[in-house]
TORBAVO-589396 format. One record per residue: residue number from 1; residue in three letters; x, y, z of N, C-alpha, C in turn. Coordinates in steps of 0.05 Angstrom, whole numbers. Layout:
// TORBAVO-589396
num,residu,nc1,nc2,nc3,cac1,cac2,cac3,cc1,cc2,cc3
NUM,Ala,X,Y,Z,X,Y,Z,X,Y,Z
...
This chain:
// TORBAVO-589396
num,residu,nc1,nc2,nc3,cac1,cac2,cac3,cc1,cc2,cc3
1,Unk,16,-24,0,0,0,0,17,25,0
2,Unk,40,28,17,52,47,18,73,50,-11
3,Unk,77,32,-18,93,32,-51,79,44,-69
4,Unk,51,31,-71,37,42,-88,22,72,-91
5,Unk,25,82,-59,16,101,-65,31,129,-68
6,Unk,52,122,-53,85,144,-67,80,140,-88
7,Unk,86,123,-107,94,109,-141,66,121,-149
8,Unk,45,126,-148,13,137,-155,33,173,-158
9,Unk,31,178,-135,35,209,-125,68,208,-155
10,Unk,80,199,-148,112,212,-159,112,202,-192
11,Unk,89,181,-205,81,176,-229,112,158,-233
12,Unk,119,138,-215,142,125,-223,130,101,-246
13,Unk,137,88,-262,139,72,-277,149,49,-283
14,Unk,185,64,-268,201,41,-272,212,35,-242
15,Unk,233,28,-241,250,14,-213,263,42,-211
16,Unk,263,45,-186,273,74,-180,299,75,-157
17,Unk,319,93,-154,329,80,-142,332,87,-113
18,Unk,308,107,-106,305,113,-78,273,119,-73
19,Unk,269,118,-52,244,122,-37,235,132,-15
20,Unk,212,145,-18,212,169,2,193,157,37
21,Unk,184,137,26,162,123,55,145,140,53
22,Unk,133,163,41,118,183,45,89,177,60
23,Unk,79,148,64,50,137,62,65,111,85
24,Unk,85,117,105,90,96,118,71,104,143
25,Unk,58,130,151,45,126,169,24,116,170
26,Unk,16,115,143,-12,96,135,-5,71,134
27,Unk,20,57,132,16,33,133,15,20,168
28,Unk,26,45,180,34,37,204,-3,25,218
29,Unk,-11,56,213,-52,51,214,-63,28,208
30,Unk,-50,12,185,-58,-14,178,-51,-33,200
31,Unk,-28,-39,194,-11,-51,207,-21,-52,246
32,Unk,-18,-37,256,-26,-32,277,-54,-46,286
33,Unk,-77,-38,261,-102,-55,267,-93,-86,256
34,Unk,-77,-89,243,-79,-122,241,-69,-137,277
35,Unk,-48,-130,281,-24,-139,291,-44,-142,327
36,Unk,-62,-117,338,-78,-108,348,-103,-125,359
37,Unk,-110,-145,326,-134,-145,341,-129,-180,317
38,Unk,-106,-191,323,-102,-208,306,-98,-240,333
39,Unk,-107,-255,322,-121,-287,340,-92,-292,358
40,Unk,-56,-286,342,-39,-297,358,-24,-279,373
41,Unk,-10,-279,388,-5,-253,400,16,-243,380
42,Unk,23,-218,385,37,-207,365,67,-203,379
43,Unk,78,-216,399,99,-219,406,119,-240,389
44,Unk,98,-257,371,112,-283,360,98,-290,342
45,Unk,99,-270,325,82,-261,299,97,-285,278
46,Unk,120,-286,282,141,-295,261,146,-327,265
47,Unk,127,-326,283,126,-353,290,107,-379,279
48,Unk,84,-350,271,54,-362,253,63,-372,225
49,Unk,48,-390,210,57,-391,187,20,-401,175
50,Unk,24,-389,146,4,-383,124,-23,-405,134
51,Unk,-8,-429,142,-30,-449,139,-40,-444,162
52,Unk,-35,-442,184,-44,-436,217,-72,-406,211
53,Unk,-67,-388,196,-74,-372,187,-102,-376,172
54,Unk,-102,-394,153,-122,-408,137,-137,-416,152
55,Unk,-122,-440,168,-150,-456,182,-163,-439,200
56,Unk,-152,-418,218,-175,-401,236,-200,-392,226
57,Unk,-186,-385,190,-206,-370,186,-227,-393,172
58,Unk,-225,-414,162,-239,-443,154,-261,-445,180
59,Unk,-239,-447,198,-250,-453,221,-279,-437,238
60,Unk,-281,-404,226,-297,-386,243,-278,-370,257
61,Unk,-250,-377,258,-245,-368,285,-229,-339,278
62,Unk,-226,-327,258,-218,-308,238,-244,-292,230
63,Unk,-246,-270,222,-270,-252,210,-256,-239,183
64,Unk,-231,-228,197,-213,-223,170,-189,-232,160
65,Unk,-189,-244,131,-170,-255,127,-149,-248,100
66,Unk,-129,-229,106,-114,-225,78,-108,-237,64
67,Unk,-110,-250,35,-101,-265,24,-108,-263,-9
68,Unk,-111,-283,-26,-113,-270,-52,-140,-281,-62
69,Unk,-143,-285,-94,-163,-295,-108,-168,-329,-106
70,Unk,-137,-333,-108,-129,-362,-108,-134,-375,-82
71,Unk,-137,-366,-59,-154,-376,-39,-188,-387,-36
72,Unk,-194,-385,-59,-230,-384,-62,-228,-406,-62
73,Unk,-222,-432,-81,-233,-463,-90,-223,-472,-63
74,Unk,-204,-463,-55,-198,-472,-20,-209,-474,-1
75,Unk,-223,-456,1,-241,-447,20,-275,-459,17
76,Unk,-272,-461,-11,-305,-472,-22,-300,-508,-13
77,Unk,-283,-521,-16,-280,-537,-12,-269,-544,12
78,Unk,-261,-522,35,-266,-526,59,-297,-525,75
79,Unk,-321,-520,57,-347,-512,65,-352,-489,64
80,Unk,-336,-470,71,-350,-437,69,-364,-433,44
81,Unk,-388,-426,48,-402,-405,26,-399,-385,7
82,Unk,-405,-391,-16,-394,-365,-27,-414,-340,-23
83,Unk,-430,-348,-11,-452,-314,-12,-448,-307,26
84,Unk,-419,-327,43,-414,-322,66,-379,-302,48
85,Unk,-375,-304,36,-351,-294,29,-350,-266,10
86,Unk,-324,-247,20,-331,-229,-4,-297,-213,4
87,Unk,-285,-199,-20,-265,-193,-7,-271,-152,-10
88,Unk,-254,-146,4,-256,-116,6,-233,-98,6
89,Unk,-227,-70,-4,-203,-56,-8,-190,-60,14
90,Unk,-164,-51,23,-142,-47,49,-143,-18,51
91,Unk,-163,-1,74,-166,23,76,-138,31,101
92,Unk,-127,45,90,-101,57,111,-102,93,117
93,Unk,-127,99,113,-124,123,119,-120,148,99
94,Unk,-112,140,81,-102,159,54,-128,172,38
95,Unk,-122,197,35,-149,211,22,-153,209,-2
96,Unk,-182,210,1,-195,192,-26,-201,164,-25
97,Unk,-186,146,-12,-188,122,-8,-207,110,-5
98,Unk,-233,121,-6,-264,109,-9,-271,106,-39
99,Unk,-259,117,-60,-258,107,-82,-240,83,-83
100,Unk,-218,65,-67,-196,54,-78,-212,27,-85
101,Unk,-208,9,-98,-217,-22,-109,-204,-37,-100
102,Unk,-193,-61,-102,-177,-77,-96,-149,-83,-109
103,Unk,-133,-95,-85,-109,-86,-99,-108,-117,-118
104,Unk,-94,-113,-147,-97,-129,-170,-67,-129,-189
105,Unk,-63,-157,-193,-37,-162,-207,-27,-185,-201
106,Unk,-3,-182,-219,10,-214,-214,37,-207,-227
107,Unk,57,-226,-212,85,-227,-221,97,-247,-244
108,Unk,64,-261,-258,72,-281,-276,58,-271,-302
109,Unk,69,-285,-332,64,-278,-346,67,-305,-366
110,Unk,43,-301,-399,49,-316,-406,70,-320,-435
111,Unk,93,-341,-443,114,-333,-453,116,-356,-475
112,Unk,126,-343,-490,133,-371,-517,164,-370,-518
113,Unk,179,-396,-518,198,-402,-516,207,-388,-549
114,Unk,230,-369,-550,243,-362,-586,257,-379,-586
115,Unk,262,-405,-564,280,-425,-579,271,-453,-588
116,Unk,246,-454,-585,232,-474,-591,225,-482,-626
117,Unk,224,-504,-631,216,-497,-664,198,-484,-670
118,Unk,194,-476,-699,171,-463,-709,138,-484,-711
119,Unk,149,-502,-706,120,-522,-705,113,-520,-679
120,Unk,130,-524,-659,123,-522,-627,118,-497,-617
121,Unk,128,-464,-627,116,-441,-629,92,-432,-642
122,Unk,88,-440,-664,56,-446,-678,32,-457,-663
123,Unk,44,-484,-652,25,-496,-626,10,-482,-610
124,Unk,44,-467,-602,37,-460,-568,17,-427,-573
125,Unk,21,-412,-597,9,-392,-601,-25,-398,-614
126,Unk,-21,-423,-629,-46,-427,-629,-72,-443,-609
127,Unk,-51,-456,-577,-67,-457,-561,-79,-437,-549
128,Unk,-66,-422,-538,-69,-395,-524,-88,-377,-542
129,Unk,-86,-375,-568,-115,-368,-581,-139,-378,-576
130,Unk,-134,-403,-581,-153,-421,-575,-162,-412,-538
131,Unk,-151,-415,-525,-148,-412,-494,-175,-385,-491
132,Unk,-160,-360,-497,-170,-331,-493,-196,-322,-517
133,Unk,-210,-350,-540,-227,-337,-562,-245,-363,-559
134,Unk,-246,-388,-549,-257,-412,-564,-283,-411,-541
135,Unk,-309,-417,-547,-324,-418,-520,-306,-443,-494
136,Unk,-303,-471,-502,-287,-481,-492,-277,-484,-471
137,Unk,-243,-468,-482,-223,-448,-477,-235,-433,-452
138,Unk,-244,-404,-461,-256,-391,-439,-270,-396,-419
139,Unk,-294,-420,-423,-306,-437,-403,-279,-447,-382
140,Unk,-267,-462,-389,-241,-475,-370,-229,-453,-356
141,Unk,-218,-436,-374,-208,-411,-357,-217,-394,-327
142,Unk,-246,-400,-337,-262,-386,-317,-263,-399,-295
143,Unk,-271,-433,-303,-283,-447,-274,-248,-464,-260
144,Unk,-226,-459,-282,-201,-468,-265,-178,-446,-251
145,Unk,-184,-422,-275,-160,-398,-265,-173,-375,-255
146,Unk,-203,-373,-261,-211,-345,-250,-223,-329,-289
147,Unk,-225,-298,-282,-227,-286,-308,-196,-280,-326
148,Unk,-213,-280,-346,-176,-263,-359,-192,-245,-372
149,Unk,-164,-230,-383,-181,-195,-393,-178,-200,-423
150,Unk,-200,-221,-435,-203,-208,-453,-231,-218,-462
151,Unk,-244,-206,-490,-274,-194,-487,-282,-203,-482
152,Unk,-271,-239,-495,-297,-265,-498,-297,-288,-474
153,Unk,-283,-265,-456,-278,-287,-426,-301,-283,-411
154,Unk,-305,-315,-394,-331,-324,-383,-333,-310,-351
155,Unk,-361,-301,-342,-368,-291,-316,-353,-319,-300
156,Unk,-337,-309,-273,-320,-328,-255,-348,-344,-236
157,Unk,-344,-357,-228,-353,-365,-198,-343,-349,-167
158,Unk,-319,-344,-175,-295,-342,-159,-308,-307,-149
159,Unk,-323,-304,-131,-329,-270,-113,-317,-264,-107
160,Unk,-285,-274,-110,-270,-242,-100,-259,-236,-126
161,Unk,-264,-246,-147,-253,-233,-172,-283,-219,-183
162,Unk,-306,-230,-173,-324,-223,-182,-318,-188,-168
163,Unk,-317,-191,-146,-320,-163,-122,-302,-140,-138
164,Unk,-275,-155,-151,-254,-140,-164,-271,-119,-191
165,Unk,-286,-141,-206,-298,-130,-232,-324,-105,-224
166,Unk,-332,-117,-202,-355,-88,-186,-339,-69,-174
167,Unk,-324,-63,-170,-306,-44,-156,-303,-31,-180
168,Unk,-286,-35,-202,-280,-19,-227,-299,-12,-242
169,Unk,-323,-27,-238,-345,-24,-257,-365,0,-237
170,Unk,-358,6,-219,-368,23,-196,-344,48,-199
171,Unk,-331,54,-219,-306,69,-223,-280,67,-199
172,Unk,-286,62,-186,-259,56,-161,-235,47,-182
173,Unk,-218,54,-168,-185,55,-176,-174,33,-162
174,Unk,-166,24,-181,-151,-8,-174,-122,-11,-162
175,Unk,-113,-17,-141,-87,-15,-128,-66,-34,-137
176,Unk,-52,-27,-154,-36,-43,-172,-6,-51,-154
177,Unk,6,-70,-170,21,-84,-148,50,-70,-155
178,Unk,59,-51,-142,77,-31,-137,103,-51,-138
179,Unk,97,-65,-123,131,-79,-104,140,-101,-132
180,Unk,123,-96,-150,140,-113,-176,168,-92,-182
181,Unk,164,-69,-172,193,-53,-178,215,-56,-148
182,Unk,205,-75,-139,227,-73,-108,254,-93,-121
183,Unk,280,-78,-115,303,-86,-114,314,-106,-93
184,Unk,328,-135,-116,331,-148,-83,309,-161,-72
185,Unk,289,-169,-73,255,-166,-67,260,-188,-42
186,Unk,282,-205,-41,280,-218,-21,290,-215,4
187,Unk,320,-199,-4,335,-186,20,322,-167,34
188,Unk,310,-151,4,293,-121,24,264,-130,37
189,Unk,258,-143,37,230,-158,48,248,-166,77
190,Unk,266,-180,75,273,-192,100,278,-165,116
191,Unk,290,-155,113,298,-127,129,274,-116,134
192,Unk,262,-113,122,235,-101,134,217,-116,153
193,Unk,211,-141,142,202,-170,156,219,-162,192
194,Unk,247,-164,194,255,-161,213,245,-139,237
195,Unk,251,-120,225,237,-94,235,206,-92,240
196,Unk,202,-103,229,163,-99,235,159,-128,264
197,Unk,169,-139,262,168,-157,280,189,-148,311
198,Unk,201,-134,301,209,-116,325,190,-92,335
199,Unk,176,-83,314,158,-63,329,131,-74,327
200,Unk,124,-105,326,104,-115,329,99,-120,365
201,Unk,130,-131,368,134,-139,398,132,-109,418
202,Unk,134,-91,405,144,-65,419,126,-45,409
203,Unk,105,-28,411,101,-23,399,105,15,395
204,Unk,128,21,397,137,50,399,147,67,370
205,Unk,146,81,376,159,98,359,190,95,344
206,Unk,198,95,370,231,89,360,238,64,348
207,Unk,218,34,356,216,17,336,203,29,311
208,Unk,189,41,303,175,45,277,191,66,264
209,Unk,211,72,277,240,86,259,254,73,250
210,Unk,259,41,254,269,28,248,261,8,229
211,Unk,234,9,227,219,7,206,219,23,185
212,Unk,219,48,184,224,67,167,241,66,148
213,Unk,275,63,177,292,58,159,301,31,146
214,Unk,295,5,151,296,-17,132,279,-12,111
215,Unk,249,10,111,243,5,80,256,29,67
216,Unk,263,55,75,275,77,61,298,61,52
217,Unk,322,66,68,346,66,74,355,37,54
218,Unk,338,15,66,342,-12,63,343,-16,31
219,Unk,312,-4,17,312,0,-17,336,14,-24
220,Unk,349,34,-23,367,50,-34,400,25,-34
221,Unk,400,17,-12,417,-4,-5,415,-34,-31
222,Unk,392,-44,-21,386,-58,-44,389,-55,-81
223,Unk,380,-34,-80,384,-25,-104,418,-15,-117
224,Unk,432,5,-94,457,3,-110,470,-28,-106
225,Unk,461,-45,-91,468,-77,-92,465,-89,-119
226,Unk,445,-93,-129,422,-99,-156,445,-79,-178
227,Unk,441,-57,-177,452,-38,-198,484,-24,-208
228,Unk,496,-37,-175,513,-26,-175,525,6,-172
């Protein structure tokens, strides 16, 4: 949230090689209500892992649960309802933010091998036609991957992609995934990871400077790492 909404404000585009945190006190707002009012204690936050997470909320024992699209057939097939389910923006405080949609993207893409033959490139471009135009095609798409964006793709099952398409279609602004430009994405995550779990246990100021500086300080670091 806070990437994206510097990178919104400063119209970045590409990988940049510093950062201002300008929207870190909004994440703190977030952050604070998760950490706050969250099932494990937040002394040993780092202790939880994804699946412990899942089942509370399978279970009832969760109301809110962050996670993505790809959590739905999981969940349907743990018993939850889909007219019990629905997902909703990440409000942190930032103005305007009653227009925002949901945040939307992905780090994968789809690719044709240029070293493959021309019969096995022919294939693969005429599946993927087939995939994104054939009724078929688009039927599968829908009831195994969700929607794709293009015209002749089928209404999902899946309500939190459905919730995604009412949000935009309600004009709301879609929160696009910023941190595809983070340098390092694993080192600088950990540094931050570290620090938030220090001011998870603590919950002061002077820890949340130190938060500050693993994401300011920490990106600029990362990056002349990455760039030299």
């Amino acid at each position: 949230m806070p990437l994206y909404y510097e990178f919104r404000d400063d119209n970045v585009t590409k990988q940049p090689a510093e950062i201002t945190g300008a929207y870190l006190d909004n994440y703190r707002n977030i952050w604070d209500l998760y950490i706050n009012n969250a099932s494990m204690d937040k002394t040993s936050l780092t202790s939880g892992t994804g699946d412990m997470s899942t089942g509370e909320f399978k279970a009832g024992k969760a109301v809110f649960y962050q996670n993505g699209t790809w959590e739905y057939a999981g969940l349907i097939e743990a018993g939850l309802k889909a007219e019990d389910l629905a997902m909703i923006p990440i409000y942190c405080g930032v103005e305007g933010e009653e227009k925002a949609g949901l945040a939307c993207g992905t780090e994968n893409c789809w690719a044709v091998n240029a070293k493959a033959s021309e019969a096995d490139i022919k294939a693969t471009l005429d599946f993927l036609y087939w995939v994104v135009t054939s009724d078929e095609g688009t039927t599968m798409m829908a009831e195994q991957f969700g929607p794709i964006p293009f015209k002749n793709a089928k209404e999902s099952e899946n309500v939190f992609f459905n919730d995604a398409n009412a949000y935009m279609a309600d004009g709301n602004y879609t929160v696009t995934w910023a941190f595809n430009h983070t340098p390092n994405v694993d080192s600088w995550r950990a540094g931050v990871v570290s620090a938030l779990a220090a001011y998870s246990a603590d919950q002061t100021d002077a820890n949340w400077e130190g938060v500050k500086t693993a994401f300011v300080a920490g990106w600029a670091n990362e990056y002349k790492t990455q760039n030299g």
